[in-house]
C-alpha positions as CSV (number, residue, x, y, z in Angstrom):
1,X,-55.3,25.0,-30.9
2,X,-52.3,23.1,-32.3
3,X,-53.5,20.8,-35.2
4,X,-51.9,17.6,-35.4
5,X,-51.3,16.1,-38.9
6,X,-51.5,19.6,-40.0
7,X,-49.5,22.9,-41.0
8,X,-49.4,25.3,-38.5
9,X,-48.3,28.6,-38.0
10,X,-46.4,29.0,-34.7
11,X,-44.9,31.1,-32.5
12,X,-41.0,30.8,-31.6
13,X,-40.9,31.0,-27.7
14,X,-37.1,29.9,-26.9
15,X,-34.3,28.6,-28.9
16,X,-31.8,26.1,-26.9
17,X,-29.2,23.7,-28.3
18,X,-32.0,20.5,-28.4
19,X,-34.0,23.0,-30.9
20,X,-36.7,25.5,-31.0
21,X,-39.5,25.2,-28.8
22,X,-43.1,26.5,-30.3
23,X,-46.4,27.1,-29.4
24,X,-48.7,29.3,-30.7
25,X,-49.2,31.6,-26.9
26,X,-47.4,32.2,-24.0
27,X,-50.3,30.2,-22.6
28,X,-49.1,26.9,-24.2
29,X,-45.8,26.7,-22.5
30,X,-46.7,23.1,-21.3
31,X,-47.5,22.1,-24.7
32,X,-44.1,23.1,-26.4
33,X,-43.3,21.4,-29.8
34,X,-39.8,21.5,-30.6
35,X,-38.2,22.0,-33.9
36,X,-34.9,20.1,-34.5
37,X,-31.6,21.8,-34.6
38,X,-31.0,21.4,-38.5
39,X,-34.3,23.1,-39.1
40,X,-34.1,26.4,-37.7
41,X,-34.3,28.9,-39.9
42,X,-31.1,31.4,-40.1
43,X,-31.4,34.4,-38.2
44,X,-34.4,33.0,-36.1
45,X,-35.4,34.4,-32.8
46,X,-37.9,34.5,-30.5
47,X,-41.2,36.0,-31.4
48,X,-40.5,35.0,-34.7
49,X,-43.2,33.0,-37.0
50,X,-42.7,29.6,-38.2
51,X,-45.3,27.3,-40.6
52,X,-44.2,23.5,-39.4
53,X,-45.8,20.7,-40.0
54,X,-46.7,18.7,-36.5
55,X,-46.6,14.6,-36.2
56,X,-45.4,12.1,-33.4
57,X,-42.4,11.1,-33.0
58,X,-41.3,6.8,-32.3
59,X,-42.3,8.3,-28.5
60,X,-45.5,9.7,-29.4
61,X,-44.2,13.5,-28.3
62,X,-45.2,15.9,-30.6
63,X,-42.6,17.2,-32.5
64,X,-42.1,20.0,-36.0
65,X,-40.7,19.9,-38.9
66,X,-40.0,22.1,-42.0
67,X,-39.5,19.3,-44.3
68,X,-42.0,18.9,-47.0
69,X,-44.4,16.5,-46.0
70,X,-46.2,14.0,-48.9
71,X,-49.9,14.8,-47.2
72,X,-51.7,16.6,-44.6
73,X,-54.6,15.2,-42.5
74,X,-57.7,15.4,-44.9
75,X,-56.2,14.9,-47.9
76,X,-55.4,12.1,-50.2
77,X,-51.7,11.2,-51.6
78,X,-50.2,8.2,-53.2
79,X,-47.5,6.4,-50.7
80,X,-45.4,3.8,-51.4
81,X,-45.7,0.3,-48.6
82,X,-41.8,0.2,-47.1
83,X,-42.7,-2.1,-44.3
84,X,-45.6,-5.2,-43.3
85,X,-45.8,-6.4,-39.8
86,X,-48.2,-7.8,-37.1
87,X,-50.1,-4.3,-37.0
88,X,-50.6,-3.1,-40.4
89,X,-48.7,-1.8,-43.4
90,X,-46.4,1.4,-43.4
91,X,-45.7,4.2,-45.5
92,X,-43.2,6.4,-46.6
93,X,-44.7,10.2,-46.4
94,X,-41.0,12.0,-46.2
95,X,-41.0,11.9,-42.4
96,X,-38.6,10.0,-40.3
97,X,-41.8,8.4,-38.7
98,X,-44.0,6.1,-41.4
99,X,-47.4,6.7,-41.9
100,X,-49.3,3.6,-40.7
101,X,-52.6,1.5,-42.5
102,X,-54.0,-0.5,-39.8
103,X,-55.5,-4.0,-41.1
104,X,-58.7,-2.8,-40.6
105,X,-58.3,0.3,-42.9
106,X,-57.0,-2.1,-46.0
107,X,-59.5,-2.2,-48.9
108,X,-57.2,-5.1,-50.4
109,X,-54.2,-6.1,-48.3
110,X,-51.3,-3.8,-48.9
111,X,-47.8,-5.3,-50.5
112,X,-44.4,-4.3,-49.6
113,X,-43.2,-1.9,-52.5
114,X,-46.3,-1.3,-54.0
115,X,-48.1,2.2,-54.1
116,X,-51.7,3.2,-53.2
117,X,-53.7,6.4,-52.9
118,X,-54.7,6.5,-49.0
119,X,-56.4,9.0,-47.1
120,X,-54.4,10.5,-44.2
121,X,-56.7,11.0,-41.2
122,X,-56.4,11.6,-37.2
123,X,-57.9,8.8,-34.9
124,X,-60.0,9.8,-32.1
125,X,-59.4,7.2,-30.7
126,X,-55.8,7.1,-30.3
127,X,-54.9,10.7,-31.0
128,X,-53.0,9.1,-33.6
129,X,-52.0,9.8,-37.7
130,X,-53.0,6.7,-39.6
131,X,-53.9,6.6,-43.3
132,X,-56.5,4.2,-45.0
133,X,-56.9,2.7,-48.3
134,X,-61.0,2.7,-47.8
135,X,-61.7,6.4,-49.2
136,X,-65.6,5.5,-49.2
137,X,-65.1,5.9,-45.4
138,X,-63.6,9.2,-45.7
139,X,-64.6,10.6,-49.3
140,X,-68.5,12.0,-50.3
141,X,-70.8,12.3,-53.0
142,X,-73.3,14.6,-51.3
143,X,-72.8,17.7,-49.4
144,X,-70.7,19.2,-52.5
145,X,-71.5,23.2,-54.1
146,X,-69.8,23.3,-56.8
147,X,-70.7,24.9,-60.3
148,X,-70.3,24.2,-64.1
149,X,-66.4,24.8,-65.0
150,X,-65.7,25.2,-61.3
151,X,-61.5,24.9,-61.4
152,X,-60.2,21.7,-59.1
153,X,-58.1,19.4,-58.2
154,X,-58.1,15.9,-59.1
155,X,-56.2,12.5,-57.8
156,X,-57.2,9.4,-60.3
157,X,-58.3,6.3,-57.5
158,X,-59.4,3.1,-60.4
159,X,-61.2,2.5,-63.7
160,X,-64.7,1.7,-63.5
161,X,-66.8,0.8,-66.8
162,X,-67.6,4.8,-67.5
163,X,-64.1,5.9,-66.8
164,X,-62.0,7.0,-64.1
165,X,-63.1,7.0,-60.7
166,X,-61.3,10.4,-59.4
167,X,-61.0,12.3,-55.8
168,X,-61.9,15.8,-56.5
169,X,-60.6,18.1,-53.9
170,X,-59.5,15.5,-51.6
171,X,-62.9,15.8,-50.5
172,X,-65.9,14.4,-52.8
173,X,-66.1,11.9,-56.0
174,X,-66.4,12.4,-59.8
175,X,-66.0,10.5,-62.6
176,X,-63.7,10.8,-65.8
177,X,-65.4,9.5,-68.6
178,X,-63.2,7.8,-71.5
179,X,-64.4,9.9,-74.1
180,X,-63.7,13.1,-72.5
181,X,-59.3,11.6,-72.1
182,X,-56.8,11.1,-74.7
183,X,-54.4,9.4,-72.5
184,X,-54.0,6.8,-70.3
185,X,-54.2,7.9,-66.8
186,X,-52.7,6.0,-63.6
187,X,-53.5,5.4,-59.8
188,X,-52.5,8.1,-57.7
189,X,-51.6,10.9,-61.0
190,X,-53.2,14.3,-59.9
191,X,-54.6,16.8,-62.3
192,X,-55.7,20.1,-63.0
193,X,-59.4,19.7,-64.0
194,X,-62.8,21.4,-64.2
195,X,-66.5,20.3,-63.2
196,X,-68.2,19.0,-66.2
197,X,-71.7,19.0,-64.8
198,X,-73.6,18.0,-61.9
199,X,-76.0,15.8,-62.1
200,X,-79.5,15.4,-61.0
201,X,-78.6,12.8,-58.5
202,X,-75.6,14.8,-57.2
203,X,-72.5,13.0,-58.8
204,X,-70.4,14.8,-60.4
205,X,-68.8,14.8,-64.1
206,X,-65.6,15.9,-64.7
207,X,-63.1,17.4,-67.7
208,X,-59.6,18.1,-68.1
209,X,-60.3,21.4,-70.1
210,X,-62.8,24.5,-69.6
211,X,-66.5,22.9,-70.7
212,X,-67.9,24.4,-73.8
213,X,-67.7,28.3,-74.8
214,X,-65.9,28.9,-71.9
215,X,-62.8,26.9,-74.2
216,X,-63.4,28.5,-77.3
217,X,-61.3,31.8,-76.6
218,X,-58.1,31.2,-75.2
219,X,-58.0,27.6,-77.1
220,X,-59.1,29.9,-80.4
221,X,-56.3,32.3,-79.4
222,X,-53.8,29.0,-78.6
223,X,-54.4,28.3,-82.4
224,X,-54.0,31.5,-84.0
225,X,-50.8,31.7,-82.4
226,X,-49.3,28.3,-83.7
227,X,-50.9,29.2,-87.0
228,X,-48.2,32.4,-86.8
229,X,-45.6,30.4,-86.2
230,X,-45.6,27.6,-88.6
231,X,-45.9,30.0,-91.4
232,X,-50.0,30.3,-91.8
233,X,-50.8,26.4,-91.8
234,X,-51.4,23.5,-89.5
235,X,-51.8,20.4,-90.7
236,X,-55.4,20.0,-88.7
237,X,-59.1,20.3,-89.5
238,X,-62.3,18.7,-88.0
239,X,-61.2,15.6,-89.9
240,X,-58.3,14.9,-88.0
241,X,-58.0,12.0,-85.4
242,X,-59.1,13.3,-81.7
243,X,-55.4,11.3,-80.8
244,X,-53.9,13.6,-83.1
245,X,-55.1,17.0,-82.2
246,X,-54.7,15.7,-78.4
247,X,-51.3,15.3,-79.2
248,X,-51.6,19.1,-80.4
249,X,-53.3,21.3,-78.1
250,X,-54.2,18.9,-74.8
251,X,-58.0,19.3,-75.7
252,X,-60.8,17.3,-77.0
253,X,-61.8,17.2,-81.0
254,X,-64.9,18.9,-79.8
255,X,-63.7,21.8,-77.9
256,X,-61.3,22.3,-81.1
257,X,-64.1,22.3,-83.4
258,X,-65.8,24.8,-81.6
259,X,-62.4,27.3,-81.4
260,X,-61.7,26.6,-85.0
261,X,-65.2,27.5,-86.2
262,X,-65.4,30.7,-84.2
263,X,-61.9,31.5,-85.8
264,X,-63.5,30.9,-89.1
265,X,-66.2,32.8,-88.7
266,X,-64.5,36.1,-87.6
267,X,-62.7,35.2,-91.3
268,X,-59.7,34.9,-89.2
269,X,-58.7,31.4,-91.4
270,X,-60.0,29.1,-94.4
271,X,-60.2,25.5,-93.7
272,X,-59.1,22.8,-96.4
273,X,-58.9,19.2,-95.9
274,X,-55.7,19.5,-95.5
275,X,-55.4,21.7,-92.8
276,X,-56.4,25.0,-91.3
277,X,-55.0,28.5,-92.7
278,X,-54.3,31.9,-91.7
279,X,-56.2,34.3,-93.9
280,X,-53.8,36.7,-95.7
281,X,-53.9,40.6,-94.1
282,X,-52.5,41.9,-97.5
């Protein structure tokens, strides 16, 4: 079944000058989706296998497209308002059709020109793409398995009084503390980041770097490096400013502690309160 809102992977079944028709059988003939003239791929023929992403067009037909698309049903992205009217506010995803926000799926009411981090989602109702700025609706903090330096993705939402309230896989919600970033982060910025813990209660605790040991090697092997290129020495010890080593190596004070004391004790380098040094091999 053809997903609307969605990649799919279809099936070329004739090519005409109005475009490509696609389906994903010989079985789906009435349900054709065409893909426009300037988007066939060269050399395409039939039988051949196209990933298109599938919407509505102005006439609610379902139509494909090729073109990079700012978000998929399911997932969360941060659109910018380029039109208010009498039904809602629409967005600009990169298709020639804008992504509404009905009234009713405004947290706060949405400004022309201003950017928000939405949910894009399919109403039953309708059968149509709509997005919504009320991710508590659409975003969990139960039904989650996931473990102790678990890689994911992240999309910052607001600050709360801990930290930064953050999407985690388009799917559940965690929480950035403060402490554990060095930089000011924004609405909408997505990051690489890890799971922290898990907590009794099920919420979720997240960091921007591997937690714990699972740092100290390649962070240990990070320094070591930089020490053989600035001739033996960095200016950097457990005294420095977390800012500064930040600035560095992108990691907490903490998790550089950790990598510069296992460094020391394999006598790979002395510390000094000036800085950190390579031990001489001579």
């Amino acid at each position: 079944m053809v997903e609307l809102g969605r990649i799919n992977k279809l099936t070329v079944l004739t090519i005409n000058p109005d475009g490509v028709a696609l389906g994903q059988a010989e079985a789906d003939r009435a349900e054709d989706i065409y893909l426009p003239p300037n988007e066939i791929p060269n050399d395409c023929k039939v039988g051949d296998e196209i990933e298109a992403f599938i919407y509505l067009d102005s006439k609610n037909n379902r139509v494909a497209t090729t073109k990079k698309v700012d978000a998929q049903v399911g997932e969360v992205a941060f659109l910018k308002v380029v039109e208010v009217n009498n039904v809602g506010a629409f967005l600009d995803w990169g298709l020639p059709k804008d992504l509404l926000v009905p009234f009713n799926q405004q947290r706060t009411k949405l400004l022309l020109g201003k950017s928000y981090l939405v949910y894009v989602y399919l109403d039953e109702r309708t059968n149509r793409l709509a997005a919504s700025t009320k991710l508590n609706k659409f975003i969990s903090n139960s039904a989650h398995t996931y473990k102790k330096n678990q890689a994911v993705e992240l999309a910052i939402w607001e600050k709360t009084d801990l930290g930064y309230s953050t999407v985690i896989n388009n799917k559940h919600w965690g929480l950035l503390y403060y402490g554990d970033v060095r930089k000011q982060l924004t609405t909408g910025q997505r990051l690489n980041g890890y799971i922290k813990n898990v907590r009794n209660d099920g919420k979720i605790n997240l960091s921007l770097q591997p937690v714990g040991h699972a740092n100290i090697d390649p962070l240990a092997a990070k320094i070591q490096k930089q020490l053989e290129e600035n001739n033996g020495f960095i200016p950097l010890s457990d005294k420095s400013p977390p800012e500064l080593i930040f600035k560095h190596f992108g990691v907490s004070k903490k998790a550089f502690k950790m990598s510069v004391g296992s460094l020391f004790k394999k006598r790979l380098i002395t510390i000094s309160p000036e800085g950190i040094s390579l031990v001489s091999k001579s």
